[in-house]
N, C-alpha and C positions, 0 to 999 in steps of 0.2 A: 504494500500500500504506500500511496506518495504522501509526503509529507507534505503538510499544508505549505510551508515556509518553500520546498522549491518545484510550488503550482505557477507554470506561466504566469506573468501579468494579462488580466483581460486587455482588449483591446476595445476602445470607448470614442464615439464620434465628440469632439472639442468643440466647444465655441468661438469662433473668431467674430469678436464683437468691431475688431478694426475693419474689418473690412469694409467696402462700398459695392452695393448691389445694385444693377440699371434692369428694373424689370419691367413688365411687359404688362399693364391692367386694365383688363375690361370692364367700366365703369358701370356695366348693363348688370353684373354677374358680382357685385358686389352685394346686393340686396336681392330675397326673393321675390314672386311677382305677385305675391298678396302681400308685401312687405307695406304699414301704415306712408312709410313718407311714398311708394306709387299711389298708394289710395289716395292722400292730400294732394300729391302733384295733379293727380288727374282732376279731382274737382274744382280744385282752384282754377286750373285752365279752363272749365265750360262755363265758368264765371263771367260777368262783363265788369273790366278792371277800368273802365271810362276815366271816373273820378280819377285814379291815381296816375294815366297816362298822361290827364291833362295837366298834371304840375308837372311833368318833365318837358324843361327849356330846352333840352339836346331833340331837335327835331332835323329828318331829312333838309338837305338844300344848306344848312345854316350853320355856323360852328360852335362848335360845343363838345364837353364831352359827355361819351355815352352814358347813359343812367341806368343803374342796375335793375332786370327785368322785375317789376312789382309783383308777378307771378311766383319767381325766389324767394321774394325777401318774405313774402305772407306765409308762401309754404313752409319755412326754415321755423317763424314764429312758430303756427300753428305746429308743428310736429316739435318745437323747442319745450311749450307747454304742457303737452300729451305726455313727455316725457319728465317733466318736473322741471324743468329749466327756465328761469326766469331772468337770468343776467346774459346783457349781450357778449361781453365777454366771455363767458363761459362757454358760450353760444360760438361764438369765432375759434374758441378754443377746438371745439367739438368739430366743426366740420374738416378740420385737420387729421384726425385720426377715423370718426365713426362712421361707420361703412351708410348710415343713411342720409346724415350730412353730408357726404361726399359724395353719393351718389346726385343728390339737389343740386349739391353746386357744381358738378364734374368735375371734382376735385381742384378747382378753381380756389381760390382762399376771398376771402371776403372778412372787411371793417368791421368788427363790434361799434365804430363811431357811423356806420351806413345803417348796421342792425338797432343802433340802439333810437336813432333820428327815426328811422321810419316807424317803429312802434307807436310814436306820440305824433306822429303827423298824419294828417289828413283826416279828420273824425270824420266826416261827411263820404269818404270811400270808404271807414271800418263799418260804420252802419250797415252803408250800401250791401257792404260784404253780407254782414250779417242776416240782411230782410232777404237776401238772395237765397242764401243759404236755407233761411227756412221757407222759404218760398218750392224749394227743392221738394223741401220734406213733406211739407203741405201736399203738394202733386202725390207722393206718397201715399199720405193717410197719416200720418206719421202727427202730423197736429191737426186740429180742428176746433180750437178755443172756445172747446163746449163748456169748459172748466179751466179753469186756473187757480192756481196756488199763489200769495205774497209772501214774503217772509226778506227780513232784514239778516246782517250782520257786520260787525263789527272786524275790520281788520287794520292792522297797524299802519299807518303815515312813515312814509321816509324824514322822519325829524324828531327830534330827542325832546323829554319836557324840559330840558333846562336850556332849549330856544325862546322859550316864550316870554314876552318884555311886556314891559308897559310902553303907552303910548311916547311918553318921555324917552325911555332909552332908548328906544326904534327911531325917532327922531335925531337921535342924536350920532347911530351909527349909520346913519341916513345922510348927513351931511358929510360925514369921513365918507361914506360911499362914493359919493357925489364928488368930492374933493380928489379922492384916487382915480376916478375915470377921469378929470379933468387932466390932470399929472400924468397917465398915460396917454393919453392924445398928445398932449403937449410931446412929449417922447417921442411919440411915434412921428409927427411930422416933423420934427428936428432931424429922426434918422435918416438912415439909407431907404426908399422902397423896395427896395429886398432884405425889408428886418425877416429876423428869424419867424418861424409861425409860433414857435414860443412867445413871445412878445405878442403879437397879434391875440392870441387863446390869454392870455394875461388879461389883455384890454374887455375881450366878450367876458370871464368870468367877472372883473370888476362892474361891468355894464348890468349881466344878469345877478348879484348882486343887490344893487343898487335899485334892480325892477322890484326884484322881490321884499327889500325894505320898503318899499311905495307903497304895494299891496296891503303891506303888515299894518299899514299906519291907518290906510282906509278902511282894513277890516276889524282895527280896534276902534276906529271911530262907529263902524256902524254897529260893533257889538253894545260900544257905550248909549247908545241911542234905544238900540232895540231892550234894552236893560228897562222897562220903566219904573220898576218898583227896587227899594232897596238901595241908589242909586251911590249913596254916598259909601255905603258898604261893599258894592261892586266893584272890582275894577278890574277889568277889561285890558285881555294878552291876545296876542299873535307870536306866534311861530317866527321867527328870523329866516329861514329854511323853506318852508312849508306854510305861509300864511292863511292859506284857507282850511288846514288842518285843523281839527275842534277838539280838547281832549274828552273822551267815551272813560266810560266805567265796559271793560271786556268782560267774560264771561268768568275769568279767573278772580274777579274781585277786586282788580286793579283799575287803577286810569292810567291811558294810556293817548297819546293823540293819534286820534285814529278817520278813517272814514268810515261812513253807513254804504253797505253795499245793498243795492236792492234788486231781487230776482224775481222774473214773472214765471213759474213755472206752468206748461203745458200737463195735464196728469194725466192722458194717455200714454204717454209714453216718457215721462219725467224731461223734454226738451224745453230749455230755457226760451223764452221768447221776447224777454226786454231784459234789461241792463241797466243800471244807474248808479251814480255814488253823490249820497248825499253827506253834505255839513248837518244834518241834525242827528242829535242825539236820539232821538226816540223816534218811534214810529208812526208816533200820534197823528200826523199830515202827509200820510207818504201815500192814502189808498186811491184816493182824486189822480193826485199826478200819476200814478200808474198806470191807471186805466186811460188815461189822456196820450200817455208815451203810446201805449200798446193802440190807442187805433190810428195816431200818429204815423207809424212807422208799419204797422200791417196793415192799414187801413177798415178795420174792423176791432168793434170792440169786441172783449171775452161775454158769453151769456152768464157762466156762472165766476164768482169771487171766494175764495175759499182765503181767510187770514186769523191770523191769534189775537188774544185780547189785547196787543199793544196797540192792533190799529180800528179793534173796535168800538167807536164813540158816535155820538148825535152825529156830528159831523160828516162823518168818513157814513153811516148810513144814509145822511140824506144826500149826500152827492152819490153813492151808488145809484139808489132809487132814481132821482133826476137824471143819470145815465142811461136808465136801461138796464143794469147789469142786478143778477143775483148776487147779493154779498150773503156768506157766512162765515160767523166768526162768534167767540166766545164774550159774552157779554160780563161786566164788572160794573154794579152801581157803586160811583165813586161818591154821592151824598145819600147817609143813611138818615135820616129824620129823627128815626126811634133809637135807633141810639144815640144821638145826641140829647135826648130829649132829658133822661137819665140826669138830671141837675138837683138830685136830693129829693126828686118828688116821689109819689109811691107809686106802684102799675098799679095802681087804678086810673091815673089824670097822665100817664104816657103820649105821647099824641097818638098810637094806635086805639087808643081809648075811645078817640073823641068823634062819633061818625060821622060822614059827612052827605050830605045831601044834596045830590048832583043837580035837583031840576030846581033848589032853591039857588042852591052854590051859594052854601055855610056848612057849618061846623056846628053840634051843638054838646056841648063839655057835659062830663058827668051831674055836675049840678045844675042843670038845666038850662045854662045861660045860652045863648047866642052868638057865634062868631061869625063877622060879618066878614067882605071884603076891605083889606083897609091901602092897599094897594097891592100890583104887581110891575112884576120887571120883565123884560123880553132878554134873550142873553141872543142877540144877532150872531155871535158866531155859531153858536147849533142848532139856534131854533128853538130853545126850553124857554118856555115862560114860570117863571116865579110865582104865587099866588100867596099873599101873607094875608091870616083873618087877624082880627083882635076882640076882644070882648069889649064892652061897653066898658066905658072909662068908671060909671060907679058900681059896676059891680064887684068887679075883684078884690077892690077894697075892704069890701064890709059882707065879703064872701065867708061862709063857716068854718068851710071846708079849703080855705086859703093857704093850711100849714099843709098840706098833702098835696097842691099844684104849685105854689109858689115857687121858686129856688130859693134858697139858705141866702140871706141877707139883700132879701129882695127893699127894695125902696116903699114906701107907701102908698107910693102912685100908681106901681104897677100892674100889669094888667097882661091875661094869656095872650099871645098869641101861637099861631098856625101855620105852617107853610105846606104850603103842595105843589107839586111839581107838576106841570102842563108837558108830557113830551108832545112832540112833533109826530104824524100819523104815520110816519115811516118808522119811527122809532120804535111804536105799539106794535105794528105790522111784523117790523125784523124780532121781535119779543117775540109774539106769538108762533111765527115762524120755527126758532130756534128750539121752542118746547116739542117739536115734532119727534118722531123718531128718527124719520129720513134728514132730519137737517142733523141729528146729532151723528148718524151715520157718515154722513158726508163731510163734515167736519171732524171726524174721527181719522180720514184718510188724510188730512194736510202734513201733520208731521214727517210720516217715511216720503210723499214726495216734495212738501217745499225744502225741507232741510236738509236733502243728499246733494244736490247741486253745490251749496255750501261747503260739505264734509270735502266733497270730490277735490271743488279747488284748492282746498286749503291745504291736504294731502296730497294729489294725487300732483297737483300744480304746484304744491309749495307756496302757495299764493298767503301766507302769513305774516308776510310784510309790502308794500307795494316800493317799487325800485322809482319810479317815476312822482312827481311831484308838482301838485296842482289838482284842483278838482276834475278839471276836462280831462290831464292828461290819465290821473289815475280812473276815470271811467274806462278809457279809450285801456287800458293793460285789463282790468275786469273783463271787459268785452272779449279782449284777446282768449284769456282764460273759460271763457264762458263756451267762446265759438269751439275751442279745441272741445270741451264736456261735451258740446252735439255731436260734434262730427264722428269722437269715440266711442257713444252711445248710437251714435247711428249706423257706421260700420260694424258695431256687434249686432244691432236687430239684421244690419244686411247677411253675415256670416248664421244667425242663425236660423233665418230663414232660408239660407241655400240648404244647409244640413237637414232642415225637415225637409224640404223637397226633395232632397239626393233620398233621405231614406225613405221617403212615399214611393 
């Protein structure tokens, strides 16, 4: 038997990492042909890219140079997002090594400063993109805005809270702003005109800068105004960075300056159908403008409205109603009567005690007195009217039963009063509605579909901070994220209905 120690060396293939290799690749055969970025490439092309052809200045006949096909740059996005990529660098990174990005760009390299410029340009092409796209799905079956879901959230702003100033300091790094863009001009035309493009990107970052202090100053002034109550207590920040940025309480418990993302969802088939990013914190005014966007931009409203108690009020029901549209949603009475009433007195003299008499329209108290009209209020923005009785000025006084309705350290003069609340018919109507079984059914299904579009972006896009900065622009990256959720959703209903067909 051979001894280990004199067993041949094996013989083993080395790596030569020095070398240089000139090989031969076929850009076709890099990607399979149900690979996502052919699925994107193709749709994008039966698209009409009109909007985005007409901002390119490089036209036949005239000099210039050429402009990157708008077909690429949408394609790169949408499959950037699908895959969780939301930086344009990372993004320029990528089409250097990954067989789908190279495949896009024919292995061609391409600007993270091209990819990142066309994401926030053009909103009036990204819509277009987008009413196309469902316009697609529609011809489908795929939407039919029998129904739709609303629902909010909250995601992060590109700005930190420790940008936020008062109007005082924002003025004052406003003027230095202003003083550095002068001081570079001055620079720049003292130089050579072949200064470095260093210098020139100097000049635009001091410029945009100094935009975005301008902002900050106006959106503290108009926060200070919209303030009305409280005013001396107020006071009123913007963002240095991000001045349309609002800081949100997020779902973790924190503030955070964030935007309100708003999603119209379709619930046949969970496809998003509008897009928006608002500056308000709650969602108390958001169910009006939505339905306005959605027949805006599909030109049809939704029949039914499915949303949660944030956006259900007086309000938001009688603009449905005056729409046209079925709203359902969970109702919350934010003024209780009878338990405020609870001021020491006993449940006997509660105001549910006191009944009322609707074809007198009074009140009459356990001790048999009278409560008449003694004025009401209209509250114009929902439509509730107020209705306050009082009891006759000498009764209460020299009432028996005074220690059991009065409150504890009432005045001598005092005297009961009543309030009742007058809704609006729409109001009574969505009540009555809501106690059905089929509206708590139907209202039962909002959850799993308005709030997976959400989940989807925030993982699946990594959409948990926005990289862009500005209200327009930060709609216009949602949008991006949103369109990619269809098209992924829409290419699995396409994949799974070939497979039942294949195995019918």
């Amino acid at each position: 038997m051979t001894s280990p120690d004199t067993l041949p060396s094996p013989r083993l293939v080395s790596i030569d990492r020095r070398q240089m290799l000139l090989r031969t690749i076929d850009v076709e055969k890099l990607i399979d042909d149900d690979h996502r970025a052919r699925l994107i490439w193709e749709l994008v092309g039966r698209l009409d890219l009109g909007l985005y052809h007409a901002q390119i200045a490089a036209v036949d006949g005239h000099a210039g140079r050429e402009h990157t096909d708008p077909q690429l740059l949408i394609s790169l996005w949408l499959y950037a997002y699908s895959r969780g990529i939301g930086s344009a660098r990372e993004m320029a990174r990528q089409c250097e090594y990954e067989p789908g990005c190279q495949w896009l760009c024919g292995l061609e390299p391409i600007s993270h400063r091209t990819l990142s410029g066309f994401r926030s340009e053009c909103r009036a092409g990204l819509d277009d993109l987008f009413v196309q796209v469902l316009g697609m799905m529609s011809a489908e079956g795929l939407i039919t805005l029998e129904r739709v879901t609303l629902d909010g959230t909250k995601i992060k702003a590109n700005a930190g809270g420790n940008t936020f100033r008062r109007k005082e300091k924002l003025a004052a790094h406003l003027e230095l702003a202003r003083e550095q863009v002068r001081i570079l001009n001055v620079q720049a035309e003292e130089e050579d005109k072949t200064a470095t493009r260093r210098a020139a990107a100097e000049r635009r970052a001091a410029r945009q800068r100094a935009s975005r202090l301008e902002v900050a100053v106006r959106e503290v002034e108009r926060l200070q105004h919209a303030k009305k109550h409280d005013r001396e207590k107020f006071v009123a920040r913007a963002s240095s960075t991000d001045p349309e940025a609002h800081v949100m309480r997020n779902g973790e418990g924190g503030t955070v300056p964030s935007y309100n993302v708003q999603l119209l969802t379709d619930t046949k088939h969970g496809m998003v159908v509008n897009v928006e990013a608002t500056t308000d914190a709650i969602d108390y005014r958001q169910l009006e403008p939505a339905i306005e966007r959605c027949e805006k931009m599909l030109g049809q409203k939704p029949k039914q409205i499915v949303a949660d108690g944030d956006y259900t009020n007086h309000a938001s029901v009688q603009a449905a109603a005056a729409c046209g549209v079925d709203f359902y949603g969970s109702w919350q009475d934010s003024w209780k009567p009878v338990e405020r009433d609870a001021q020491g007195r006993s449940a006997d003299f509660l105001a549910s005690a006191f009944p009322y008499h609707a074809g007198q329209d009074r009140f009459t108290c356990p001790a048999g007195q009278v409560l008449t009209t003694h004025h009401a209020l209209l509250n114009r923005e929902n439509g509730v009217r107020t209705h306050v009785y009082r009891a006759p000025k000498k009764a209460c006084p020299n009432c028996p039963l005074r220690g059991q309705c009065a409150p504890q350290q009432a005045r001598p003069e005092w005297r009961r009063s009543i309030t009742r609340l007058e809704e609006p018919a729409a109001t009574t109507a969505f009540k009555t509605k809501m106690a059905t079984e089929e509206a708590r059914q139907i209202y039962a299904q909002r959850s799993q579909i308005a709030e997976f579009p959400h989940a989807w972006i925030k993982e699946r896009c990594r959409l948990r901070q926005f990289r862009c900065r500005g209200r327009l622009k930060v709609a216009m990256e949602a949008t991006w994220a949103c369109l990619s959720y269809n098209l992924t959703r829409w290419f699995s209903l396409r994949r799974k209905l070939n497979l039942e067909t294949a195995r019918a």
